[in-house]
TORDODREN-61148 format. One record per residue (C-alpha): z, y, x; residue in three letters; residue number from 1. Coordinates in nm, 2 decimals. Example, Ala and Ser with C-alpha at 12.3 -4.5 7.8 and 13.67 -1.06 7.14 Angstrom:
% residues 2
{Z=0.78; Y=-0.45; X=1.23; residuo=Ala; num=1}
{Z=0.71; Y=-0.11; X=1.37; residuo=Ser; num=2}
***
This chain:
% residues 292
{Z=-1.93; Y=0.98; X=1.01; residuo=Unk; num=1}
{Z=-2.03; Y=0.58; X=0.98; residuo=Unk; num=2}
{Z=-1.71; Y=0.45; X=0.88; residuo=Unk; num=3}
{Z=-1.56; Y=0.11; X=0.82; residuo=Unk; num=4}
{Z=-1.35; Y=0.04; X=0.53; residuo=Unk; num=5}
{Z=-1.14; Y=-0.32; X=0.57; residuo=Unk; num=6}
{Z=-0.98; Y=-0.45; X=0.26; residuo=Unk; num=7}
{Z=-1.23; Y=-0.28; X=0.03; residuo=Unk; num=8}
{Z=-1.23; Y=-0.57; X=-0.22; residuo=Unk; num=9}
{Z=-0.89; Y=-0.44; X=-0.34; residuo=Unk; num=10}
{Z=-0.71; Y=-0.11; X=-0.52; residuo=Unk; num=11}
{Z=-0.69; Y=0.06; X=-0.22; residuo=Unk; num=12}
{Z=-0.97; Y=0.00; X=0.03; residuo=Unk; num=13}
{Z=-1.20; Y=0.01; X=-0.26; residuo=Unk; num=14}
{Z=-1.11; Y=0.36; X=-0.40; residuo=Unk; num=15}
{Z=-1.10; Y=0.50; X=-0.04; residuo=Unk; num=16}
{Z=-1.45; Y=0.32; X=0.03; residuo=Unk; num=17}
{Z=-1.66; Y=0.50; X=-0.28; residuo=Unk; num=18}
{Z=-1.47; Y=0.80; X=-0.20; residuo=Unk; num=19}
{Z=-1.56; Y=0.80; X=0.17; residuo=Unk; num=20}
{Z=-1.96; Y=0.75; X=0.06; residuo=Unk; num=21}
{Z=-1.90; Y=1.04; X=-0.24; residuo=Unk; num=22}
{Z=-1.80; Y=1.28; X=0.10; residuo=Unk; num=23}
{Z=-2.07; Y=1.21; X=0.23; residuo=Unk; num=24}
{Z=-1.98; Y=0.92; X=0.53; residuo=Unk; num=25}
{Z=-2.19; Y=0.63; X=0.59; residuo=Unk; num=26}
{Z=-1.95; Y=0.36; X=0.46; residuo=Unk; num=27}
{Z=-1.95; Y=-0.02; X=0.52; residuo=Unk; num=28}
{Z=-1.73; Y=-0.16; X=0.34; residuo=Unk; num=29}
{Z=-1.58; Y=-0.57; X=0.42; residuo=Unk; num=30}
{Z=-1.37; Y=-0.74; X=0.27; residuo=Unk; num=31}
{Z=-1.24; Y=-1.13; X=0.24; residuo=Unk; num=32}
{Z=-1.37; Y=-1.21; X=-0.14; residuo=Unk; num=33}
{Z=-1.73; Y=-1.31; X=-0.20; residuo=Unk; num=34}
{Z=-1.96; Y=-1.01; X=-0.37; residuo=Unk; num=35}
{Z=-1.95; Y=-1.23; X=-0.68; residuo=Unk; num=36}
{Z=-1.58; Y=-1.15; X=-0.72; residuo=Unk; num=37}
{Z=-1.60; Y=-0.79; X=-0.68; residuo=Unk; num=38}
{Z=-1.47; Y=-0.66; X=-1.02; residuo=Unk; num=39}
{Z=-1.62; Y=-0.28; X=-0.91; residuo=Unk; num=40}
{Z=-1.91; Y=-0.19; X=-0.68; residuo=Unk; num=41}
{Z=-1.79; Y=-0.07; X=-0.34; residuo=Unk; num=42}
{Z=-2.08; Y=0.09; X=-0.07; residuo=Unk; num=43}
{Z=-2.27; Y=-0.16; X=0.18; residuo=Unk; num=44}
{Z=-1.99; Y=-0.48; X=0.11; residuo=Unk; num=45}
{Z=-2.00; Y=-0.77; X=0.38; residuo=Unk; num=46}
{Z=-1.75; Y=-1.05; X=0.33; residuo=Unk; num=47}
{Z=-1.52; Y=-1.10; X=0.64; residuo=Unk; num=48}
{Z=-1.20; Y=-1.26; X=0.66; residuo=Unk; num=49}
{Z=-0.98; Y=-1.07; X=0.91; residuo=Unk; num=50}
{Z=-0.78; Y=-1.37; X=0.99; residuo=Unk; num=51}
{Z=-1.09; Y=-1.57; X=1.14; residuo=Unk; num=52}
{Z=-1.17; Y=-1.35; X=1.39; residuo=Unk; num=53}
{Z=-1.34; Y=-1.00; X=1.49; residuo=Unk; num=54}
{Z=-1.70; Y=-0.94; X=1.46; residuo=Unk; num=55}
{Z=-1.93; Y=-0.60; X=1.62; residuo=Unk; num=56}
{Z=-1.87; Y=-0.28; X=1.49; residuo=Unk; num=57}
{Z=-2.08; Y=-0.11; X=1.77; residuo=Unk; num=58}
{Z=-2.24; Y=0.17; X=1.57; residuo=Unk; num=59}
{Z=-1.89; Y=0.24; X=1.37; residuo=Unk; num=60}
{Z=-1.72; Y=0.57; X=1.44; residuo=Unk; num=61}
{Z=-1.41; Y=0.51; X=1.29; residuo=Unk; num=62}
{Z=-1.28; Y=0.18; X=1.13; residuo=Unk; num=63}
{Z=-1.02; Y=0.24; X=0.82; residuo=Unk; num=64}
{Z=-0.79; Y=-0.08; X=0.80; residuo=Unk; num=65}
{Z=-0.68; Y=-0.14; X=0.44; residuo=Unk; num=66}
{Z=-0.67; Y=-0.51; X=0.50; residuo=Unk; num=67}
{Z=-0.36; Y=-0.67; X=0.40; residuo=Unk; num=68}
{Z=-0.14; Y=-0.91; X=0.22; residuo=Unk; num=69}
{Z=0.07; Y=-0.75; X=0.00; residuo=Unk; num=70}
{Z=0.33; Y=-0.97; X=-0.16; residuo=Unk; num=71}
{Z=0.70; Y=-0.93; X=-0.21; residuo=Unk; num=72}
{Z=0.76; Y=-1.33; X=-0.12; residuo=Unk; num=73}
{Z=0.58; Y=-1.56; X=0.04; residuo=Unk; num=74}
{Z=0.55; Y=-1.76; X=0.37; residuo=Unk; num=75}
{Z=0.58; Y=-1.58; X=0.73; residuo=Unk; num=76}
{Z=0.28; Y=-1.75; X=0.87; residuo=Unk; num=77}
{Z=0.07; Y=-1.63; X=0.59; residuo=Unk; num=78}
{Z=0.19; Y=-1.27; X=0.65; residuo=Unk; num=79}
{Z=0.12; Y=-1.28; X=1.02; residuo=Unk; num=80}
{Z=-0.22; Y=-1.42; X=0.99; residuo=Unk; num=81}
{Z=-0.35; Y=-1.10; X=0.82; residuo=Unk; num=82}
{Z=-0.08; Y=-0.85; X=0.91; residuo=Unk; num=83}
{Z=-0.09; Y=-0.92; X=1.25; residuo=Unk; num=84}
{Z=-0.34; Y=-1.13; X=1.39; residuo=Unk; num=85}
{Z=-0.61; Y=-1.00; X=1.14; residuo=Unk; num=86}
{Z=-0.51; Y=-0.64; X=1.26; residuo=Unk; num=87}
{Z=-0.58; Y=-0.75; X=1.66; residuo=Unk; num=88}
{Z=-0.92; Y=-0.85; X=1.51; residuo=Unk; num=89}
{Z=-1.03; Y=-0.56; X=1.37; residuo=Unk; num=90}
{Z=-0.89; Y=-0.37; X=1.64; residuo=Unk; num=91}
{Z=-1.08; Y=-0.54; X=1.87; residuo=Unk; num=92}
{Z=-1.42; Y=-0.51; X=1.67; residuo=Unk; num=93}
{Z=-1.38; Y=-0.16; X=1.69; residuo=Unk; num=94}
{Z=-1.56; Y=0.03; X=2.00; residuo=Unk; num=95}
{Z=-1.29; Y=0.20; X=2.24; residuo=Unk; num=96}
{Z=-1.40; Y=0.55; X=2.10; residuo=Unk; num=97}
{Z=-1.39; Y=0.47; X=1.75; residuo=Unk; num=98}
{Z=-1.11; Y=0.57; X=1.57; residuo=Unk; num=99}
{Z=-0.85; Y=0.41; X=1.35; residuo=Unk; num=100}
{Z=-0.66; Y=0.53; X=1.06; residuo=Unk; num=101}
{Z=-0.44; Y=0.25; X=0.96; residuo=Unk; num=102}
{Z=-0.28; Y=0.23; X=0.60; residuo=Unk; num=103}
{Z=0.07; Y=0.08; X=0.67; residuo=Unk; num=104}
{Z=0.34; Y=0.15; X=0.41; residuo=Unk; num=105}
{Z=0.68; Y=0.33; X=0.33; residuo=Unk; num=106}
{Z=0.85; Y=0.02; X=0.28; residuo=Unk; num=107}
{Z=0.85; Y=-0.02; X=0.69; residuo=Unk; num=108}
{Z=1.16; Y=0.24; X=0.63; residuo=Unk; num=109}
{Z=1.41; Y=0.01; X=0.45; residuo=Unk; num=110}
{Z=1.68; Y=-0.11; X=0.64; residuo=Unk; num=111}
{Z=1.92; Y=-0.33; X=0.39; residuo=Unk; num=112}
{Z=1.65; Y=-0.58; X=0.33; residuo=Unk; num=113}
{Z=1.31; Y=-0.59; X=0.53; residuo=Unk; num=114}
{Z=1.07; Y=-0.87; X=0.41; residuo=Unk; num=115}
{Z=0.81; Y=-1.03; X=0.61; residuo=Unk; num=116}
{Z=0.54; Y=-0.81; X=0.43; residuo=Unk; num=117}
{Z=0.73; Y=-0.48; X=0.61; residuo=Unk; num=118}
{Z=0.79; Y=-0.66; X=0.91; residuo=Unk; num=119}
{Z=0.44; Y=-0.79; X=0.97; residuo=Unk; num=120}
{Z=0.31; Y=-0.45; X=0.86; residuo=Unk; num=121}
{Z=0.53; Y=-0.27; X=1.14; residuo=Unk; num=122}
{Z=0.36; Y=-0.50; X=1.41; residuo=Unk; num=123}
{Z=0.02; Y=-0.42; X=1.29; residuo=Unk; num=124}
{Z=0.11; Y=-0.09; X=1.34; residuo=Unk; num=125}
{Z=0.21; Y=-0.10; X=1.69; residuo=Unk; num=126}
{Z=-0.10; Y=-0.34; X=1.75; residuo=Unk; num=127}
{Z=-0.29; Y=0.02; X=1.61; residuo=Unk; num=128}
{Z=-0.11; Y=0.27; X=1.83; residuo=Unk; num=129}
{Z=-0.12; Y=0.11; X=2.16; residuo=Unk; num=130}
{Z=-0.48; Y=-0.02; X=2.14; residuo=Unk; num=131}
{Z=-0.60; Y=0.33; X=2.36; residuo=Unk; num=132}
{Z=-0.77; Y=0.42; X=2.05; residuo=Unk; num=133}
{Z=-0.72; Y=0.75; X=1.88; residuo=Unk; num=134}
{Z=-0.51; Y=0.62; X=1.57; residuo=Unk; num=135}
{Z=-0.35; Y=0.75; X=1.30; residuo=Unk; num=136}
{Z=-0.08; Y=0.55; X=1.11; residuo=Unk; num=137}
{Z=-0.04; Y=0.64; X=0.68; residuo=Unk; num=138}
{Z=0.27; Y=0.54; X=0.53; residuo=Unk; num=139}
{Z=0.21; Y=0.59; X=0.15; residuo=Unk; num=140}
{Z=0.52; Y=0.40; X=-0.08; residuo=Unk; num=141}
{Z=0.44; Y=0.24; X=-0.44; residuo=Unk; num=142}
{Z=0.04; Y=0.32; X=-0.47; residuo=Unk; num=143}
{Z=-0.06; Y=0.37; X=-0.80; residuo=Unk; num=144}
{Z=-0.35; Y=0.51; X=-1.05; residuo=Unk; num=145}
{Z=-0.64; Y=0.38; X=-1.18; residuo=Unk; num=146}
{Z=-0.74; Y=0.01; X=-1.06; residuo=Unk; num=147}
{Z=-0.34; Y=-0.11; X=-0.98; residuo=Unk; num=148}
{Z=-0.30; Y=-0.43; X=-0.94; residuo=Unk; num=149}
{Z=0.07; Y=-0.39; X=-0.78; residuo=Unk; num=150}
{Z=0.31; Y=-0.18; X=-0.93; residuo=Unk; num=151}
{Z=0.18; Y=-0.13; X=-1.32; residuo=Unk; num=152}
{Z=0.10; Y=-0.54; X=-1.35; residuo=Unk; num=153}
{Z=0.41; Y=-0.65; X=-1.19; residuo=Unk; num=154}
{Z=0.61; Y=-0.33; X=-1.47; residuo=Unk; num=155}
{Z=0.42; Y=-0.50; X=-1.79; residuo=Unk; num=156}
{Z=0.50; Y=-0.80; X=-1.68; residuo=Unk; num=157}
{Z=0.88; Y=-0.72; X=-1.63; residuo=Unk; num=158}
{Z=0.92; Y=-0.59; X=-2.01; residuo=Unk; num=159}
{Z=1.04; Y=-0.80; X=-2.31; residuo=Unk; num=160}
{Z=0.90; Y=-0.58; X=-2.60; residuo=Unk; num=161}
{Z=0.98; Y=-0.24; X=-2.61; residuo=Unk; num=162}
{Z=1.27; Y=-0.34; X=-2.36; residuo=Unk; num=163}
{Z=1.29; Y=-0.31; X=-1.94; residuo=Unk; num=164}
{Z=1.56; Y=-0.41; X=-1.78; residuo=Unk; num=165}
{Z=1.57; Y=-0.19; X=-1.43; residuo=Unk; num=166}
{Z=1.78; Y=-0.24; X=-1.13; residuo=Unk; num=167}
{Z=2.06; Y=0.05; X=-1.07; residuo=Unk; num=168}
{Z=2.14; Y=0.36; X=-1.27; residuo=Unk; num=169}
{Z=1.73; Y=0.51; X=-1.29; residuo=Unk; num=170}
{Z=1.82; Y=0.82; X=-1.14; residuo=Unk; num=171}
{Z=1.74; Y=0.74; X=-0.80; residuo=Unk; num=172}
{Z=1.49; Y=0.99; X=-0.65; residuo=Unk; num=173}
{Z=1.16; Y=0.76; X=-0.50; residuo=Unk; num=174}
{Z=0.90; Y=0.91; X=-0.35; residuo=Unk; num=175}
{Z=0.57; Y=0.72; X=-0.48; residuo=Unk; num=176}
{Z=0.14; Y=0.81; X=-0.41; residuo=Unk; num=177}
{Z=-0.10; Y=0.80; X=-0.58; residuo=Unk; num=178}
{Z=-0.40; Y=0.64; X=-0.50; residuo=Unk; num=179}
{Z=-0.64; Y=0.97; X=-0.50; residuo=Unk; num=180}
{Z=-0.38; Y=1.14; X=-0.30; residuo=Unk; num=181}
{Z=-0.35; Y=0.88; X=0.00; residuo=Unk; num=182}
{Z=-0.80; Y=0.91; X=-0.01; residuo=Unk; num=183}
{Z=-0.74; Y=1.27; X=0.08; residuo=Unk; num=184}
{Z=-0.49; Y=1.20; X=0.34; residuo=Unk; num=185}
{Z=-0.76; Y=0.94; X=0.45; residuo=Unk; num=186}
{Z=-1.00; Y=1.20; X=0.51; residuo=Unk; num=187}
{Z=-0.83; Y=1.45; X=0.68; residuo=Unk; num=188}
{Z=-0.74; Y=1.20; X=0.89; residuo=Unk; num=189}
{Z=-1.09; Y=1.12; X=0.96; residuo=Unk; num=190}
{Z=-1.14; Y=1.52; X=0.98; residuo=Unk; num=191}
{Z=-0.89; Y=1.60; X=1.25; residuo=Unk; num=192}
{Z=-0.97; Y=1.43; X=1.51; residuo=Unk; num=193}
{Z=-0.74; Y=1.51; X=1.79; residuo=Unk; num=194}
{Z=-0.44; Y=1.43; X=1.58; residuo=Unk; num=195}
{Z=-0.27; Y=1.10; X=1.62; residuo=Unk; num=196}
{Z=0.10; Y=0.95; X=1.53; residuo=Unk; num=197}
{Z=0.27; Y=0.83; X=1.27; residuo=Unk; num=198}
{Z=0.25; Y=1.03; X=0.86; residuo=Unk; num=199}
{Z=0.45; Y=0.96; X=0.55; residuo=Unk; num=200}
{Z=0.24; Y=1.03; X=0.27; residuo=Unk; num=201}
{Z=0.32; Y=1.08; X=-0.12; residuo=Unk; num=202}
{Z=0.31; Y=1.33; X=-0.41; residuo=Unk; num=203}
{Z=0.41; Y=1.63; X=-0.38; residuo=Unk; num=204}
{Z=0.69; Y=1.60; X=-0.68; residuo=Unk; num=205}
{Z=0.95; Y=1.33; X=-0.63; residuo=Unk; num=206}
{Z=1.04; Y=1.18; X=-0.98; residuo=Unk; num=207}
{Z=1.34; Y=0.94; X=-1.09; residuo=Unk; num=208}
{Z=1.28; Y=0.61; X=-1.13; residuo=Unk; num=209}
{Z=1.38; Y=0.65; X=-1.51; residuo=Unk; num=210}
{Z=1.16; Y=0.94; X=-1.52; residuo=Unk; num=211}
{Z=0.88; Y=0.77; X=-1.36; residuo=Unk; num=212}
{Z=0.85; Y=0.46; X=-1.60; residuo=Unk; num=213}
{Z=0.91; Y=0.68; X=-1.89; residuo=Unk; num=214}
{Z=0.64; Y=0.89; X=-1.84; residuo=Unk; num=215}
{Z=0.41; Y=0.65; X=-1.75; residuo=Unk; num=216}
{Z=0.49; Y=0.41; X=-2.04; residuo=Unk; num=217}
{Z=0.48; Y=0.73; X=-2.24; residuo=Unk; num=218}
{Z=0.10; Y=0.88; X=-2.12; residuo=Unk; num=219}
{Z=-0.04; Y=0.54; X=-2.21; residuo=Unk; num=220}
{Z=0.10; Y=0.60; X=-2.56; residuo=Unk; num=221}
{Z=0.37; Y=0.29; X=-2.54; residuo=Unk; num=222}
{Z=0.74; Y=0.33; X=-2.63; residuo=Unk; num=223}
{Z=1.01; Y=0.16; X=-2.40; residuo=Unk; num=224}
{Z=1.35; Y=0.16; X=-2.39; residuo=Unk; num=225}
{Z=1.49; Y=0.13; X=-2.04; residuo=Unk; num=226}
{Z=1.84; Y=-0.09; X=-2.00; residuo=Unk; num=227}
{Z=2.01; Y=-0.10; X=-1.63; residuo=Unk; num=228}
{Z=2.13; Y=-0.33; X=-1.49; residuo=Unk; num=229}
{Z=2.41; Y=-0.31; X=-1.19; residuo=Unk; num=230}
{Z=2.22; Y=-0.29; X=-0.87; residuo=Unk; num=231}
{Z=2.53; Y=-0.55; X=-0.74; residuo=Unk; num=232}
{Z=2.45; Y=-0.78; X=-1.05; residuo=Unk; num=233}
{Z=2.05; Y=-0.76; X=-1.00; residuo=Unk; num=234}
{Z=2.12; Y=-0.77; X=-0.58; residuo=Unk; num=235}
{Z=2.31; Y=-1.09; X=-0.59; residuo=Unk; num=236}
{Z=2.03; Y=-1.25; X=-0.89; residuo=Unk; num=237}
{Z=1.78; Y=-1.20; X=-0.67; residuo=Unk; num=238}
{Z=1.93; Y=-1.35; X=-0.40; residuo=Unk; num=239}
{Z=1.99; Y=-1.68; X=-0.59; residuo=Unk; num=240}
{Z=1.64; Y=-1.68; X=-0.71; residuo=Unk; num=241}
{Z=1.50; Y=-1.61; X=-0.35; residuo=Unk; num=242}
{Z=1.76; Y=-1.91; X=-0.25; residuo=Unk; num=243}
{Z=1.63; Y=-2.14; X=-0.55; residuo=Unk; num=244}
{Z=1.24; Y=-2.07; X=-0.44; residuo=Unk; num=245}
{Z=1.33; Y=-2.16; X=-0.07; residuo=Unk; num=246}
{Z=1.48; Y=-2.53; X=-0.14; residuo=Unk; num=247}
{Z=1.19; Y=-2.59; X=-0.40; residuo=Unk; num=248}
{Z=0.93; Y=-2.50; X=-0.10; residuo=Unk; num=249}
{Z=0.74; Y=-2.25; X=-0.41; residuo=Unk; num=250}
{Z=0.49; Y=-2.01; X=-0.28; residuo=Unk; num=251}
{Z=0.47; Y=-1.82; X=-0.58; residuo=Unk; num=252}
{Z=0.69; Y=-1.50; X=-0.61; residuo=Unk; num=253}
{Z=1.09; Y=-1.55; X=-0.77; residuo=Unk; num=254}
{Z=1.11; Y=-1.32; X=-1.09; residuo=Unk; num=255}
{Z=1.33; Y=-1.08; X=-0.85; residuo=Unk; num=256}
{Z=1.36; Y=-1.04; X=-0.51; residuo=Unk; num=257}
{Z=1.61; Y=-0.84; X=-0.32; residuo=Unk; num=258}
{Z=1.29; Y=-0.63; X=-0.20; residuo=Unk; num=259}
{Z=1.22; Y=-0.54; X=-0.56; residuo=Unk; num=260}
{Z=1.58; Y=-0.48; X=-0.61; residuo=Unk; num=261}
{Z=1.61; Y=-0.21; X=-0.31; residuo=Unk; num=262}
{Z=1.24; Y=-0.08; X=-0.45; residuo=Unk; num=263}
{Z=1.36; Y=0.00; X=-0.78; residuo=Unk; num=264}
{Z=1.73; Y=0.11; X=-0.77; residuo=Unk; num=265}
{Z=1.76; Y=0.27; X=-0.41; residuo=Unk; num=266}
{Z=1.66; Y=0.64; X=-0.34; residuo=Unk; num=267}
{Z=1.37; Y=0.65; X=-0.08; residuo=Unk; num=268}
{Z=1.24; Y=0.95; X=0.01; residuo=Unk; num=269}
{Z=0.98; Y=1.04; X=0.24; residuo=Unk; num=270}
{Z=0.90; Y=1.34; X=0.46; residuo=Unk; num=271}
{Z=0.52; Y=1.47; X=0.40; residuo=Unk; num=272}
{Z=0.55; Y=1.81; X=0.60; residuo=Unk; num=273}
{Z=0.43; Y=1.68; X=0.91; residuo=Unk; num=274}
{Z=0.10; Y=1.58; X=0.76; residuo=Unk; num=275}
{Z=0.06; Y=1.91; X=0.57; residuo=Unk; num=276}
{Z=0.11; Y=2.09; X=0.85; residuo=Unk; num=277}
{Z=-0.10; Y=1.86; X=1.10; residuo=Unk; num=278}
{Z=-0.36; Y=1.69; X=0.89; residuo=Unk; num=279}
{Z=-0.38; Y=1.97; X=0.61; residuo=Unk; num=280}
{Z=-0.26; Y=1.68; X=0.35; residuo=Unk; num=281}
{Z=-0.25; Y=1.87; X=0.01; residuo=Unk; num=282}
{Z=-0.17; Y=1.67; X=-0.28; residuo=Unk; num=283}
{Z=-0.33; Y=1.75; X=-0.59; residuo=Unk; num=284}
{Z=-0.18; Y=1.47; X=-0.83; residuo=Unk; num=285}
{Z=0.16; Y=1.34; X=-0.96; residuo=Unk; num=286}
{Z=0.28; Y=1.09; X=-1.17; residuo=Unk; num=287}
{Z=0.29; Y=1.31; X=-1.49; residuo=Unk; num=288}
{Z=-0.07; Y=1.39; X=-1.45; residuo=Unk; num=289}
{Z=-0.30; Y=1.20; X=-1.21; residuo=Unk; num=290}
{Z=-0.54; Y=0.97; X=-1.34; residuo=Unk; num=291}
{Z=-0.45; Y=0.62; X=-1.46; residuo=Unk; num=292}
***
């Protein structure tokens, strides 16, 4: 198929991109960051910035909209502009036959705390499914594996020397994805093409968070020792940081949020049978041995 890859300048978009081409599909890949920025080489790359407006993708058969801004803090207008308004833009490059496979995320599910990256990703999803286009919605929760710039980065940066301080008890059950797993949920989405709706997708094996971080510290051959911390205690933190950060007027992210909080110390599990049984989605990797 000639597909179009959005966000393909980043973790995702880019490793669904050069898989797409490696299957064989005609991939052209945009995304907002000049090619001189690119840190790997992703197929046929165009700059375009989503929040600008919407440009021809008359020969395209199916558009694949990474294209987001993915922060935990931040201001609502920024949000919107890609989330939402950048999402009518590539919707309405698209032709009406082309179709859409849209890579929302898990954390549209949380109801304690919903932040404006959730929200605004929820709208971009209706803006998908009502277009009349044949559209598929992913929901894949804490992307990881080689190229992370999310959930590793913001981990490392979390630890004070062989020490991690983690939200709640650890033994929360959380349903996470890795990256190579959501590009085969990409393309049998792409492959089936009467099927439309709405699909969580993850690893098959759900870990603990405890169990997660450990074994992750522990394949890259680093020893930590993990300290919890009430979820009430970290809950009620993060508030007062996320309170602090407002008065200031900072755009930069608190050291906790209440989103991190839920993210870390909540269980959140999601329900991957439907796309086994309607896409075929058959996960190959998990946390204990997929690529890093």
């Amino acid at each position: 198929m000639r597909v179009a890859v959005t966000g393909a300048s980043g973790f995702i978009g880019g490793r669904i991109a050069r898989a797409l081409e490696a299957l064989g599909h005609e991939v052209q890949s945009f995304g907002r960051r000049p090619c001189s920025q690119l840190t790997n080489d992703v197929p046929n790359y165009v700059e375009w910035d989503i929040t600008r407006g919407a440009r021809v993708l008359a020969d395209v058969e199916a558009v694949v909209h990474c294209a987001a801004h993915v922060r935990q803090w931040g201001r609502d207008a920024l949000f919107h502009a890609v989330n939402v308004r950048g999402t009518q833009h590539v919707v309405h490059s698209a032709l009406a036959t082309a179709r859409i496979v849209y890579v929302s995320s898990g954390s549209v599910y949380h109801t304690n705390h919903l932040p404006a990256y959730a929200r605004t990703k929820l709208l971009g999803e209706s803006i998908v499914l009502e277009s009349g286009r044949p559209a598929i919605v992913l929901r894949p929760h804490i992307v990881y594996g080689p190229g992370d710039t999310t959930l590793w980065p913001r981990v490392l940066e979390a630890r004070r020397g062989t020490r991690l301080r983690l939200p709640g008890d650890g033994d929360n059950r959380v349903s996470v994805t890795h990256v190579d797993n959501l590009v085969h949920a990409v393309g049998r989405a792409l492959t089936n093409r009467h099927v439309t709706g709405v699909f969580d997708i993850a690893d098959g094996v759900v870990p603990t968070m405890r169990e997660l971080l450990e074994t992750m510290f522990a394949r890259r051959g680093e020893a930590v020792r993990i300290q919890t911390v009430s979820r009430s205690v970290a809950w009620a933190a993060a508030a007062a940081f996320e309170a602090c950060w407002t008065v200031l007027g900072r755009t930069s992210e608190p050291p906790l949020t209440r989103y991190l909080v839920q993210s870390l110390a909540d269980p959140f599990l999601l329900d991957i049978e439907p796309a086994r049984r309607q896409l075929g989605y058959a996960p190959t990797h998990t946390f204990r041995d997929g690529p890093l």
